[in-house]
C-alpha positions as CSV (number, residue, x, y, z in Angstrom):
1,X,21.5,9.8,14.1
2,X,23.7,6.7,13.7
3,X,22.2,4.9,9.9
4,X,22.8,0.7,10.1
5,X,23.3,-1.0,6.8
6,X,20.8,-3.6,5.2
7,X,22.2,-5.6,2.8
8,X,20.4,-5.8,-0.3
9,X,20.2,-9.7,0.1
10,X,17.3,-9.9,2.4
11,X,15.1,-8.3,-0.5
12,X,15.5,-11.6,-2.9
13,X,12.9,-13.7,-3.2
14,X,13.3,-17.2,-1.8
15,X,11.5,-18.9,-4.7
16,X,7.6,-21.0,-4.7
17,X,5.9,-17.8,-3.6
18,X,3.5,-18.5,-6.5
19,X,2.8,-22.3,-5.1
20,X,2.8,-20.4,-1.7
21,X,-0.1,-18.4,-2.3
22,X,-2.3,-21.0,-4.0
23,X,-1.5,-22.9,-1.2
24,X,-3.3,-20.1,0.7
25,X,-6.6,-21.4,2.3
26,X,-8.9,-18.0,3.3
27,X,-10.5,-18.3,6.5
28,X,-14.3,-18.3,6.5
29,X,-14.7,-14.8,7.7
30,X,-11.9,-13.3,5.2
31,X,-13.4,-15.4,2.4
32,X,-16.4,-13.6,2.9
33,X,-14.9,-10.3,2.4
34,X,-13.6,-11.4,-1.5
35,X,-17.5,-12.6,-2.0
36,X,-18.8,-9.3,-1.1
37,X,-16.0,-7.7,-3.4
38,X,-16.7,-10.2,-6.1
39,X,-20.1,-9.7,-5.9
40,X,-20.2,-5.9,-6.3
41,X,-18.2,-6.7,-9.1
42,X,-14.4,-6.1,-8.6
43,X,-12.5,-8.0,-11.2
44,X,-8.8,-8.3,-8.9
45,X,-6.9,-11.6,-8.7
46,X,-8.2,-13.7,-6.2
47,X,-4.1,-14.4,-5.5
48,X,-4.4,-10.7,-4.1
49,X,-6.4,-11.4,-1.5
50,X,-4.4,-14.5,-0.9
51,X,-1.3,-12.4,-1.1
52,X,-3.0,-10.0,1.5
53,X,-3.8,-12.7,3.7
54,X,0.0,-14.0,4.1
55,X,1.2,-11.2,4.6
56,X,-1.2,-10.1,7.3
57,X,-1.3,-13.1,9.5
58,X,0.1,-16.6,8.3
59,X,3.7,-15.2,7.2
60,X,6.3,-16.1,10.0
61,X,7.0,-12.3,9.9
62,X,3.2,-10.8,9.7
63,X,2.9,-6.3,9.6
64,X,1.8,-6.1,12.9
65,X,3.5,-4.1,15.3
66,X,5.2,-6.0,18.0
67,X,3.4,-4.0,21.1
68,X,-0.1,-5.9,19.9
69,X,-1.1,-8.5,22.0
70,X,-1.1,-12.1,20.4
71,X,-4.5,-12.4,21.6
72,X,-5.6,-9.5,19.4
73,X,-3.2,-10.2,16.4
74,X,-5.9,-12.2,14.4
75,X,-8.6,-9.6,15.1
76,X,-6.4,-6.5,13.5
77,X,-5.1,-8.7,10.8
78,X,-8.8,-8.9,9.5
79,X,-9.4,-5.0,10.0
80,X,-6.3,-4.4,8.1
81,X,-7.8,-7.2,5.5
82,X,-10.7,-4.9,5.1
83,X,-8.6,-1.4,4.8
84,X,-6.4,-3.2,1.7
85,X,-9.9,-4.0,0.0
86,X,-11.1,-0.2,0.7
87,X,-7.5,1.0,-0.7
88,X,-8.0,-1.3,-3.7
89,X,-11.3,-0.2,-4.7
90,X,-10.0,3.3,-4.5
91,X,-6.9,2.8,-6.6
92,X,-9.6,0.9,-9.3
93,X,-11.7,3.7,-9.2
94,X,-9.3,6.3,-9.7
95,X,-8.2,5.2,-12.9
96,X,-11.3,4.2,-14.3
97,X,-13.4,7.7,-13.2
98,X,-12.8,11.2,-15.1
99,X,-11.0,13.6,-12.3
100,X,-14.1,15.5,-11.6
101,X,-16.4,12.8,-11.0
102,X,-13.0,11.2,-9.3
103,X,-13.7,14.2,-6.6
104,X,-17.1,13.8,-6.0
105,X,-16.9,10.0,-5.8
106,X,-13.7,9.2,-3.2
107,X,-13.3,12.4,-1.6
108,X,-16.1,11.8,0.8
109,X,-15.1,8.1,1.7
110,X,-13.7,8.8,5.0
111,X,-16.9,10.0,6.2
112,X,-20.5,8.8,6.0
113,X,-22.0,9.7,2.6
114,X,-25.8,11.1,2.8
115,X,-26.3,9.5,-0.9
116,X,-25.7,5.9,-1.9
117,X,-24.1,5.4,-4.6
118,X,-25.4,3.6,-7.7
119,X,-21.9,1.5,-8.1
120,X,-22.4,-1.8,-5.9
121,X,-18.3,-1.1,-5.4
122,X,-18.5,2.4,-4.1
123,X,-21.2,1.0,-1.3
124,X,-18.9,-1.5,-0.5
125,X,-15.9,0.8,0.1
126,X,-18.2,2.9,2.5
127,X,-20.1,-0.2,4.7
128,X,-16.1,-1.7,4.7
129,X,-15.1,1.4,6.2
130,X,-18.2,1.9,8.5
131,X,-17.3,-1.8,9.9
132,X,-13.7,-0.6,10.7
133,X,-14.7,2.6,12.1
134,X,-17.2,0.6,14.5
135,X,-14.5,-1.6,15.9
136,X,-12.3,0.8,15.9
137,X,-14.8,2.9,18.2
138,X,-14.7,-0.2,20.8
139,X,-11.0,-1.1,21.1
140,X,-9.2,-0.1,23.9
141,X,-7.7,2.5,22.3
142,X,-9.9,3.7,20.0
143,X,-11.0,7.1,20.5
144,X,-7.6,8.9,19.2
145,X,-7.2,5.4,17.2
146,X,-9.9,6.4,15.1
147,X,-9.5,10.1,14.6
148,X,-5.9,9.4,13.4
149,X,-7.7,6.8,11.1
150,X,-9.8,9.2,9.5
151,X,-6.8,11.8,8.7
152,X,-4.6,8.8,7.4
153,X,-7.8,7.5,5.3
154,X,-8.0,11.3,4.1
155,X,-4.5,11.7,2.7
156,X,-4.6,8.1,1.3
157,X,-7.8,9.3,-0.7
158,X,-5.5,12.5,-1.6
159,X,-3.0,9.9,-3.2
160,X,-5.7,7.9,-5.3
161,X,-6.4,11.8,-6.5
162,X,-3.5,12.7,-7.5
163,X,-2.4,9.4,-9.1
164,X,-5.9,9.7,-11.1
165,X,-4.6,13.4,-12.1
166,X,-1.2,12.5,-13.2
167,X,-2.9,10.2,-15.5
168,X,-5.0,12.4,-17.2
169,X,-2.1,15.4,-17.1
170,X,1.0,13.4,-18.0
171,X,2.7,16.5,-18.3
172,X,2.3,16.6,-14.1
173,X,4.9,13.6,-14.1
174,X,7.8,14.3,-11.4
175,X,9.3,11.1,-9.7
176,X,9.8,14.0,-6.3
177,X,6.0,14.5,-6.0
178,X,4.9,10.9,-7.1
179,X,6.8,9.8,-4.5
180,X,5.8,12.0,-1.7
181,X,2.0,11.3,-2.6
182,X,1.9,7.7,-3.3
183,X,3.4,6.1,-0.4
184,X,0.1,7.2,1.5
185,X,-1.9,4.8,-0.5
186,X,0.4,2.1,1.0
187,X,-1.8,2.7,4.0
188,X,0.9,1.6,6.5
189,X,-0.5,4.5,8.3
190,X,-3.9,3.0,8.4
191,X,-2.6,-0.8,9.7
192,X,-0.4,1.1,12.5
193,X,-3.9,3.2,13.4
194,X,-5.4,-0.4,14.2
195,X,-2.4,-1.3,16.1
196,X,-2.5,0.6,18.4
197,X,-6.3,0.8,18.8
198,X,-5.9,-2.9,19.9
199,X,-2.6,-2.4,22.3
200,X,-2.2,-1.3,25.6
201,X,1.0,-2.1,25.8
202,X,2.4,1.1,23.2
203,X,3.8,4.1,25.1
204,X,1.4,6.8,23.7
205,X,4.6,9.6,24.4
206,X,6.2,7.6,21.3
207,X,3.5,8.2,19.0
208,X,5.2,10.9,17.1
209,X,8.6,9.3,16.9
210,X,6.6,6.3,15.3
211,X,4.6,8.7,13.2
212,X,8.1,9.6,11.6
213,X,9.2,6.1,11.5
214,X,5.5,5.0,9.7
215,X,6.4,7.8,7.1
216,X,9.9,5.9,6.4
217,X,7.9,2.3,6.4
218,X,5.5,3.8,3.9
219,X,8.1,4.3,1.4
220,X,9.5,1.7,1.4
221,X,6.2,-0.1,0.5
222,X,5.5,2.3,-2.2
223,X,9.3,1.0,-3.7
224,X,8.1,-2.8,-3.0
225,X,5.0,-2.0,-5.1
226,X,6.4,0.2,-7.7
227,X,8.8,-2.8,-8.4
228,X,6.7,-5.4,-8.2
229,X,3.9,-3.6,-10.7
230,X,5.8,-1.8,-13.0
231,X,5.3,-4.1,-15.7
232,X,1.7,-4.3,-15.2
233,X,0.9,-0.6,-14.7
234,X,2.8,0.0,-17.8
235,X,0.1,-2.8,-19.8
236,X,-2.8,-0.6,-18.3
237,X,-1.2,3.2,-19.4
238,X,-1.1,4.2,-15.5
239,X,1.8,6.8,-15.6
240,X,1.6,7.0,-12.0
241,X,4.1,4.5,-11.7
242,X,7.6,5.0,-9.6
243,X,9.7,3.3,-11.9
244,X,8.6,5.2,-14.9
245,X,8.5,8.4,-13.0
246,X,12.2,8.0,-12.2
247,X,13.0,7.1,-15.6
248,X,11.1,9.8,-16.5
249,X,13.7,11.9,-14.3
250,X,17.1,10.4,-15.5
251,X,16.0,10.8,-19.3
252,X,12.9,12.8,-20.4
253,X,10.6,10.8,-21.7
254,X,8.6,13.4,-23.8
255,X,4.9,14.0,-23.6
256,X,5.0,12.0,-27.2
257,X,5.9,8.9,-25.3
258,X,3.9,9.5,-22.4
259,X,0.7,9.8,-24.3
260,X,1.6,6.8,-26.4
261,X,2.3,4.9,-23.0
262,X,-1.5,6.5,-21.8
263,X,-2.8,4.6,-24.8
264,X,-1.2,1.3,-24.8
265,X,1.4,1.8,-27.7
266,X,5.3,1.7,-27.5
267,X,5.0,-0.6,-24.2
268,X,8.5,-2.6,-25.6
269,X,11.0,0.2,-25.9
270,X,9.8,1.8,-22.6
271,X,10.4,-1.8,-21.3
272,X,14.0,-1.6,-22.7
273,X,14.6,1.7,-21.2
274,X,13.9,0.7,-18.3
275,X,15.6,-2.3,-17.9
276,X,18.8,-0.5,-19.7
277,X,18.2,2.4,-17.0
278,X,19.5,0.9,-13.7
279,X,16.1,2.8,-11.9
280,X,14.5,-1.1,-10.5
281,X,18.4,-1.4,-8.8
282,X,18.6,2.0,-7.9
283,X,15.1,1.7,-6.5
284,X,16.3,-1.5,-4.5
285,X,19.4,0.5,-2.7
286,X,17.3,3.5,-1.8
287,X,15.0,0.6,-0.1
288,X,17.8,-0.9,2.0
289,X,19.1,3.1,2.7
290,X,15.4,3.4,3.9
291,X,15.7,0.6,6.2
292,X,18.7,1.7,7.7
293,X,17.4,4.8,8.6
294,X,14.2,3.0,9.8
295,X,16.1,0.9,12.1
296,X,18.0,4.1,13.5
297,X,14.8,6.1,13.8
298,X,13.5,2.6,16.4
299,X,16.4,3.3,18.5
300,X,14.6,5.9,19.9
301,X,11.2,3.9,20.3
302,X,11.0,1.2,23.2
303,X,7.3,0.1,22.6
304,X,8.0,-1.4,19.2
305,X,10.6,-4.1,17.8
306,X,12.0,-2.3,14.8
307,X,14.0,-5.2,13.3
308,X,10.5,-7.3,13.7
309,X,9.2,-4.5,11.5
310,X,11.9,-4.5,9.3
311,X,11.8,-8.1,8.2
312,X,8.2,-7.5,8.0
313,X,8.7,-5.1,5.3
314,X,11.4,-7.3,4.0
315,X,8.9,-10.4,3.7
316,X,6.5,-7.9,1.9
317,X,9.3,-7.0,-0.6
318,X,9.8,-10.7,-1.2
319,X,7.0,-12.3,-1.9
320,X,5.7,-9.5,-3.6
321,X,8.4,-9.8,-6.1
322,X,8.2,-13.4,-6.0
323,X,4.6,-13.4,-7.2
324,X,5.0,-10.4,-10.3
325,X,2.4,-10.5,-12.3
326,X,0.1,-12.2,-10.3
327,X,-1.4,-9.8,-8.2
């Protein structure tokens, strides 16, 4: 398989994403999702939900696969609105539960729970879900649409585990395993499920070349997000960060350190190590390696426009850097 280059110069941010996103007006409908989160009680950014937005549907290069009708672009851009609000209440609640209540709580989510929860956030996660699942139940493609959905939500769920186990066994730490388990909670997976619920037009004897593809796509995400969090994960003692796991690899950090990161303390020198490591620019090529091999492995896929994907990802990597710190 021939690899094409990407140059590293697509990933740089063009500058005002900040302004961009308070510029961000929420439709009605999608406004209403960040009341019902609000009012359960989740504490995120509102310029997350704005950032979600963009990237969805009003960025000139929205993640939707090309084979989906424009006619049905706006409606998967709001289920895919929804499935980032059930991925970020997961991520909040695995590093705010212990792990055994961690199993109990979010291992069910795929599936209807018998038992309502008494946290306004977990209901929310399961009715969001619910509301996907109905749709997805309707769409033209839904049937093997949705049963794809509910593996994909299963292993994101698996990633939320083990990023809430790393974090209470430091000592777990391996930048090889982190990475393998964390792109899931990217849930690329989840967005292309929608897809191609909603698409006629997507030649169902590709779906396992794209199901390789989505697997290259998800990493590259989880690099965009473990650049453009770092710094914040490391304020909050979440070890279950890329950046720190593959500085982690380079130089042993010690369980001294780790557990003094875990509680808040010694934040500037792991700052400085970082920053004197060379992982964020390593992290950056093995990015633009990934989207060379991405564009290689669409060759080989005629329902989907790969370079549309791959600016997609691109835009996702920019403003996400652009707007560090806000979201």
């Amino acid at each position: 398989m021939t690899v094409f280059n990407v140059e590293s110069s697509i990933l740089e941010p063009r500058g005002g994403e900040v302004a961009m996103l308070e510029r961000v007006v929420l439709p009605p409908d999608i406004a209403a999702f960040r009341a019902r989160y609000e009012a359960a009680g989740g504490r995120r950014s509102p310029a997350l939900w704005s950032w979600a937005w963009y990237l969805l549907d009003l960025s000139p290069a929205p993640l939707v696969l090309s084979c989906v009708p424009a006619g049905e672009s706006r409606k998967t851009a709001e289920l895919k609105f929804r499935t980032v609000m059930v991925i970020t209440i997961i991520d909040d609640l695995a590093h705010r539960l212990p792990v055994a209540e961690l199993l109990r709580t979010v291992a069910p989510m795929p599936y209807d729970r018998e038992i309502r929860s008494l946290d306004p956030l977990e209901n929310l996660a399961d009715d969001l879900l619910r509301e996907i699942e109905a749709d997805l139940a309707q769409a033209p493609r839904g049937a093997p649409a949705l049963q794809r959905f509910h593996f994909d939500a299963i292993t994101l769920v698996a990633a939320a585990l083990y990023a809430g186990l790393v974090n209470h066994q430091p000592a777990m730490l391996s930048h090889a395993e982190l990475g393998e388990q964390m792109r899931y909670l990217m849930g690329l997976s989840l967005f292309f499920d929608i897809d191609i619920a909603h698409s006629s037009r997507f030649d169902e004897e590709e779906l396992g070349r794209l199901r390789g593809l989505t697997l290259t796509g998800l990493r590259m995400l989880r690099i965009t997000n473990w650049l453009a969090t770092w710094e914040r994960e490391l304020v909050e003692g979440d070890l279950a960060s890329g950046v720190l796991s593959q500085l982690h690899g380079q130089q042993p950090l010690g369980m001294d350190m780790l557990a003094a990161l875990r509680q808040g303390r010694r934040l500037d020198e792991c700052r400085d190590l970082v920053r004197a490591s060379g992982v964020e620019d390593s992290l950056r090529q093995e990015w633009c390696e990934l989207a060379g091999l991405l564009r290689a492995q669409g060759r080989e896929i005629r329902s989907i426009d790969t370079d549309q994907l791959i600016e997609a990802l691109a835009e996702v990597h920019r403003v996400s850097l652009g707007v560090r710190g806000h979201i």
